[in-house]
Every structure is written in C-alpha cells, then in structure tokens.
C-alpha positions, 0 to 999 in steps of 0.5 A: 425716447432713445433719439429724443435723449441723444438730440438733447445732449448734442444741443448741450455739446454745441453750446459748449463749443459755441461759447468756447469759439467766442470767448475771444471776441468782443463782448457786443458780439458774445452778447449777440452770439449767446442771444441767438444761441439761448433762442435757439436752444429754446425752439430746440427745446420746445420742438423735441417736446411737441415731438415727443408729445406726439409720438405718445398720443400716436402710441396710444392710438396704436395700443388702443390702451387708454388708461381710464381716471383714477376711481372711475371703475365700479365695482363688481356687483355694485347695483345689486348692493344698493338699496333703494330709501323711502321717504318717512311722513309724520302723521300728526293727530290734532285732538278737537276741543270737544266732541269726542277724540281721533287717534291713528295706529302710526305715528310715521308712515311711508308713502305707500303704508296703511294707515288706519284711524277710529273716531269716536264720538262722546255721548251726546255728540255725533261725526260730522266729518274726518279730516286728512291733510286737508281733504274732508270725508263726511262720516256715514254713521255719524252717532257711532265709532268711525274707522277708516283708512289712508295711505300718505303723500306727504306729512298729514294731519288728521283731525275729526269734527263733532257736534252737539246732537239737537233737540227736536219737538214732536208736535202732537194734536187730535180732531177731536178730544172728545172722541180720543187722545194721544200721548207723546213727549213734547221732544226728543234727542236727535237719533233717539226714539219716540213712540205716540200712543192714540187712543179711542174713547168709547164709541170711536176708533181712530181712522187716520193718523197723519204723520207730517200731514200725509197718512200712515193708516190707522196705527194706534202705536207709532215709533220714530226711531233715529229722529234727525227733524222735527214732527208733527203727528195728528190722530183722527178719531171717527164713530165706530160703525155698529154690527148687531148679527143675529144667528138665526134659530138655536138648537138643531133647527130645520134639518136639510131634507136633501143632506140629513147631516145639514141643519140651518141653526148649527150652519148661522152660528158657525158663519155668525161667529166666523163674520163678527171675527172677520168684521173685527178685522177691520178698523171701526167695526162694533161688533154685538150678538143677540144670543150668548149661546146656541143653546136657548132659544130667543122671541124673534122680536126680542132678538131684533130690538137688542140691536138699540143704538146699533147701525145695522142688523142682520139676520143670518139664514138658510132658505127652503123650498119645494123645489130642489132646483132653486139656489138664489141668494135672498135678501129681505129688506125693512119697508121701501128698502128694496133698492138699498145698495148694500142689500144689492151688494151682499146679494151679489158677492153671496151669489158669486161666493157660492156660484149659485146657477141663479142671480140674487134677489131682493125684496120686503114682506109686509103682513096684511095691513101693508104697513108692518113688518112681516118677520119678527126680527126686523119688526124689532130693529124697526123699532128701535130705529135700526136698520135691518135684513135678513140674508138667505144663503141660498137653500138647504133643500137645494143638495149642491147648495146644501153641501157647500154650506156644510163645508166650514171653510167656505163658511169661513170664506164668505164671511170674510167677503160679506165683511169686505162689502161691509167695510167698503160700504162704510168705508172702512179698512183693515185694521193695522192693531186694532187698539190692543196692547200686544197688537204689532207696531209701526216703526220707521227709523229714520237715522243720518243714513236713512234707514227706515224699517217696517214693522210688519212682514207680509201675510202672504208670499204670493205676488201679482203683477201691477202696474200701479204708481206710488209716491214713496212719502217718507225719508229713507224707505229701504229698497229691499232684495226681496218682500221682508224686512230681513232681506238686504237693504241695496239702497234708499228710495227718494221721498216724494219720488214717483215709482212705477212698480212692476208687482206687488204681495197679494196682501198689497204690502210690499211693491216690486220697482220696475226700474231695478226689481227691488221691493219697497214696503208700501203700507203707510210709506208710500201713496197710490198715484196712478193704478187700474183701481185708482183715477188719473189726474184729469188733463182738463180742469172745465167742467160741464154739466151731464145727465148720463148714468155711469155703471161702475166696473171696478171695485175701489174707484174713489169719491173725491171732493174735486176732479184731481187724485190730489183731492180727498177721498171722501169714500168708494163708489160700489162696483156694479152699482149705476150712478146718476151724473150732474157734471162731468169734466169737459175732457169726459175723464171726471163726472160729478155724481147727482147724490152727493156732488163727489167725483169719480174717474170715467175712462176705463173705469166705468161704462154707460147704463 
C-alpha cells in the first residue's frame, strides 16, 4: 500500500513540472504535451490499480482469509429449531336428500389422521354404499348403522347412499285343499321375517313342502327371516298310514317256564307302547291300539276288527316250545300272504335285533276247511279288509331269548328298528314337528350378508365318515367351526355348489366339508348327489331290455321315475330283497324294475340272484 501511495505522488510532481517547462512554448505544442501528458497519467493510473488489485487477491491466497457474504453464516442450532408443518385437508360431509344421514368426527385432518364416519340408515331404508372422495365402499350390513374409517389425501367429501327397502311376495299353494291348507301373508318387507304354517286336515299329514320348488322336509312351521327375493312355498299333503297294534294278552299271561320272573302279556304291552311312541316319531304314521288297559281282557276276534279303516294290524308276541333250543323270529301271515315283503323284513331285523342263533320264519295257519284263519286276531283284520300279522319275538321257553326280552331297553331297541322297517316300507320319514304347537321351528335367515341359521342342533355328537355329496340349495348356508348353530360361522357355502364331505353327525344332520373341515347343516339345506346309499348318474342314457334278478344290498337305494339321480324318488327298494328286471341301462349301471317300471342303480349296490 506504502509504494502504491508514494508512485502516485510522483505522478502528480512530474505533471507539475511538465506544465511549468511548457509554458513558454507555443500553444499547438502545449496542447500537444498536455495530451500525451494526461494519456499517460491515465495508463499510469490504471496500472497502479491492476497492480494493486493483485497484490490483494495474492494476499488473500496466501492468508486463506476468505471473508464469507454478509448473512451467509447459520446459526448455531438452527436445524434442530425448525419444525416441520403438515398439511390440513377439509373434510366435507354432503347429506344425501333422503335415506338416512352420514356424519364424520372431524371436520380438518391431517394426511396421516384418523378419521371415523357412522352412517345410519332411516326406517324403511337401507346402505347401499359410503362414499369417500370419490372411492365407493359397498356396506356390509346394509339395514344397520355403519361405522368406518379413513385416513385423507387430500380435501374429501364423504357421502353415503340409501335405498327405499322393497316389497317381496311370498306365493303360497297346496296339492290338494282338501287334504290341507297353509297360511302366510301374501308379502313382506324386505329384511323382514315370514312364517308359513301348514296344516293337515283329518286323515293326512303334510309330506313334502317345497321351498322355491326344492324340498326343505316336512316342517308344518316354516320362517324366512331377513327376506331380500321373492318365494314361492308348496306343502304337499298325502294320507296318513294307519297302525292298529294289539299287545297280545292282558294281565300276568303265560309266565316264562325258563325265567319265573318273565310273562308274555307284561313284555307285548311294555314293546307295544314303546313301538306306537317310536311310529309317531315319524311323519305320517296314525297310530291306534286295541286295548286301553292291561288289565282286561278282550275276545281275539274283537281285537282284530278294531282295526276298520286302518292299513295294518299287528299282533305283538312271545313264542313257546318244548324245546328250549328254538329261538327263530315267526311271523304269521293272513292266506297267501307268505311272501309279503314286509313280513320278510320284520322277520330279519327281529333276528338280527336279538341275535337269535336261528334265521326267521314265516308262514299261515289256516283252520281245516283250509280257507279261514286259524287265529282270531287276523280273523277279525280279514274282515274288515285290513291287513294283518302276528310277529313272534322269538320264545319265552328259550333262557337267552327270554332274558333279552326282560331287559326294558332292548324293548325299546327294537321298536324303534321294527318302526324303521315300518317307515322305510311305506316310505315315510322322520318327522321335523310332527304338526304340534310347541314342536321346533325351522328357520332360514337370509339377510344381504347371508346368514342362514338352522333351528335345530343335532341329537347326537357322535360322527362318522362319509364320503357322500351334497348340493347346498339355499342362499347363505353358514359354514360352521363345529356341528351346532352356536359355534363360529367362518364363512358361506355357495347355493347350488356341490360339496364333497368328509363325515357327518350319526343323526345325518350336519356334513363336515372335505376342502376346509368346516360343518354345514345339511337337513332341509342341502340335497344328496352322490353317496354309498344313493345311485350315480348314469353315464349312458340306451336302454335295453333284461330279464336278470337283482338282490338288493344296501338299505335306502332309491325308486326313480328315470334312470337319472335327477328324477323323482318314487320310494325305496328293501335291502335284501331280489327284484325282477324288465330293462336296464345299456352301461348296466340303471335296471328297470318288472313290478312297477321304477329304476334302480346296480353298480355296487346290489348283486345277481
């Protein structure tokens, strides 16, 4: 800085100097001099400032001093200092103009907050969707309060939309008006409840009712609860089968001679009583009795013709013999009725009830004339045009048999195995209420989530295996955790989707899926499709014709109209029994049977007689 000052005031002493020398010259050449002089100056000048310039730039390259801009430096603990802002949405609630009404918790929320909204629909409406800026959520529970939740993106409007609930009709009909009614209003508010009441007249009893043309059983009492379609329900009313049972003798009769404490007359009232309650167990059974009381005694004649205007008459006994080996089951037919199916049927499930060592019998006894009845009691059912048969349990001279017969609960047993051959001859079925007020009903919800609930927990929590498939027939069929209406619904089975089970109640109740293990209730909600007691589908639809005899092995195997698990059952073929063909399916798997014209599935199901 020194030599930059000192070279300035030398420039400034010369151009004194020069303008005192040239005073005295003539003024061209002063204008000339000051020129040159001013000029240089002027380069002087600007050399002592590039200089200086440099030596500055020099002198900071040397201190590494670098004097940073004004304002440039941060303050100490300036990051920590600043918060971060988020951004605040609006959240707009539009109202619909009926319906029912939405509201939300917050009115602003940030992007990441919770907000909550609660639709609610007014009576006679229900949710169809919620909808949050601009993406559409179908309700779930669409005839209650809906709560939900979101998080925004941006500003969002939030709106719900109802609708009017609709009116369905329920169409009801009967076969026949003069064998029963049934009574149901002609529609009802959807998601509300319906209940259909059949109703036999005297000599009838309801069995079938359809429900959207498929059978549901025989349930005189019939709810649809949560309604969303329409339905149609048919009650089909048929004639009851009449049971006239006739305990045979009265008092303390023919005492065992083998087991003192044994007498016939208390051991046929005791099973008499005990088969009428099992009979009634089932839908379409009349069940009388000869005798109110034990007590008195009635003319054997008599006792048969009380059976008028009944189908059937059995008389229930004990046997005797000299001897004491002799166990078989005897049944004694009217004339020519030796080879009656039903004979041969209770004969059978007598003998392998009891385990007797020898096989059953039947047989007639006619008195000399060879015409008339040997035994009062079917004397008397003869005529009065009813038929009739006295069934031998076996005899009381026999000790084993004897003691079996003393025992109450084998009473018991068998008549509710004599009741079974009873209904599958006449081709009845247990009975879902039997017609009584106080009797269980069923119920199938069928709400917008599809919730169907079956009325009746299973009798028995036993299970078996099964290979059978159904076809579930109605809309919503819970898929439960375990067999009862109280265990956890995990889901819905699909109507008319076929499902392969893996076992099943020992009452034939509820079906365990092979696909997830879940257990559907099958009794009125699901039709068989395949099993080892039903027919397959025939794979062949030619048909040819057959004179081959078929012994049945299977108890159930259905009658049908065609040669197709489609057609309608037109009642059971007896296991063990040998029937006659007049056709079979070219495949072999169908054959027509000679008696009636109905058909039967072969394969695996019965064998060559």
């Amino acid at each position: 800085m020194m030599k930059s000052k000192s070279k300035a005031i030398s420039v400034l002493v010369a151009a004194c100097l020069a303008v005192n020398v040239f005073s005295f010259a003539p003024t061209a050449f002063a204008r000339e001099a000051d020129e040159q002089a001013g000029t240089k100056a002027l380069q002087s000048s600007q050399q002592e400032a590039a200089s200086d310039q440099t030596e500055q730039t020099e002198e900071r390259d040397e201190t590494d001093e670098v004097k940073e801009p004004e304002g440039s430096k941060e303050s100490p603990g300036t990051e920590d200092s600043v918060e971060e802002k988020h951004l605040e949405y609006q959240i707009t609630v539009i109202q619909p103009e009926a319906g029912g009404t939405i509201q939300t918790d917050k009115t602003k929320a940030a992007e990441n907050e919770t907000v909550t909204y609660t639709a609610v629909p007014a009576e006679g409406y229900k949710i169809t969707s919620i909808q949050i800026g601009g993406k559409t959520l179908e309700a779930e529970k669409p005839y209650e309060t809906v709560t939900g939740t979101f998080s925004p993106e941006g500003d969002t409007q939030v709106t719900a939309v109802f609708e009017k609930l609709k009116t369905y009709r329920i169409a009801t009909s009967v076969n026949s008006s003069s064998k029963g009614s049934i009574t149901a209003s002609a529609s009802v508010l959807e998601n509300e409840e319906m209940t259909i009441k059949a109703k036999a007249k005297s000599g009838y009893y309801l069995s079938d009712l359809l429900v959207d043309g498929e059978s549901v059983g025989a349930p005189y009492t019939y709810t649809f609860s949560n309604v969303t379609e329409a339905h149609t329900v048919k009650a089909v009313f048929s004639k009851q089968v009449k049971i006239m049972l006739d305990a045979g003798h009265f008092g303390n009769y023919n005492r065992s001679p083998v087991y003192s404490a044994y007498y016939e007359s208390r051991m046929t009232w005791s099973l008499h009583n005990h088969l009428k309650a099992a009979l009634e167990d089932y839908n379409g059974f009349s069940v009388g009795v000869t005798r109110a009381s034990q007590a008195k005694d009635m003319n054997v004649y008599t006792r048969g013709t009380v059976s008028k205007g009944y189908d059937l008459f059995l008389s229930l006994h004990s046997n005797s013999s000299s001897a004491r080996s002799t166990d078989y089951p005897l049944i004694i037919t009217q004339k020519g009725k030796t080879g009656d199916s039903l004979a041969k049927s209770l004969g059978k499930t007598i003998q392998d009830t009891m385990g007797t060592k020898q096989g059953y019998k039947v047989w007639q006894r006619l008195n000399s004339d060879g015409k008339t009845e040997y035994y009062g009691v079917l004397r008397g059912s003869k005529a009065v045009g009813t038929k009739g048969m006295i069934i031998e349990h076996s005899f009381h001279t026999n000790l084993v048999a004897t003691k079996w017969l003393f025992n109450n609960s084998n009473l018991k047993k068998m008549a509710q195995k004599e009741a079974q051959v009873l209904a599958e001859h006449y081709g009845l079925s247990k009975a879902e209420d039997n017609g009584k007020d106080d009797a269980d009903t069923i119920k199938v919800s069928i709400p917008a989530v599809n919730k169907v609930t079956a009325a009746t927990k299973p009798t028995s929590s036993k299970t078996v295996k099964s290979s059978q498939k159904v076809k579930v027939i109605i809309t919503g069929l819970n898929m439960r955790k375990s067999y009862t209406t109280s265990s956890k619904s995990m889901g819905k089975a699909k109507k008319n989707k076929t499902y392969q089970l893996k076992a099943k109640t020992k009452d034939g109740k509820w079906g365990q899926l092979k696909t997830n293990g879940y257990w559907i209730y099958l009794k009125g909600y699901t039709k068989v499709v395949s099993s080892s007691s039903t027919a397959k589908k025939a794979t062949s639809t030619k048909t040819v014709k057959s004179s081959k005899k078929v012994k049945v092995k299977v108890k159930g195997l259905n009658m049908r109209k065609s040669y197709t698990t489609s057609s309608k059952s037109m009642g059971k073929a007896k296991k063990n029994k040998t029937y006659q063909l007049k056709a079979k399916t070219k495949d072999g798997k169908w054959g027509q049977l000679k008696t009636n014209g109905y058909w039967i599935y072969l394969k695996g199901y019965t064998k060559a007689a």
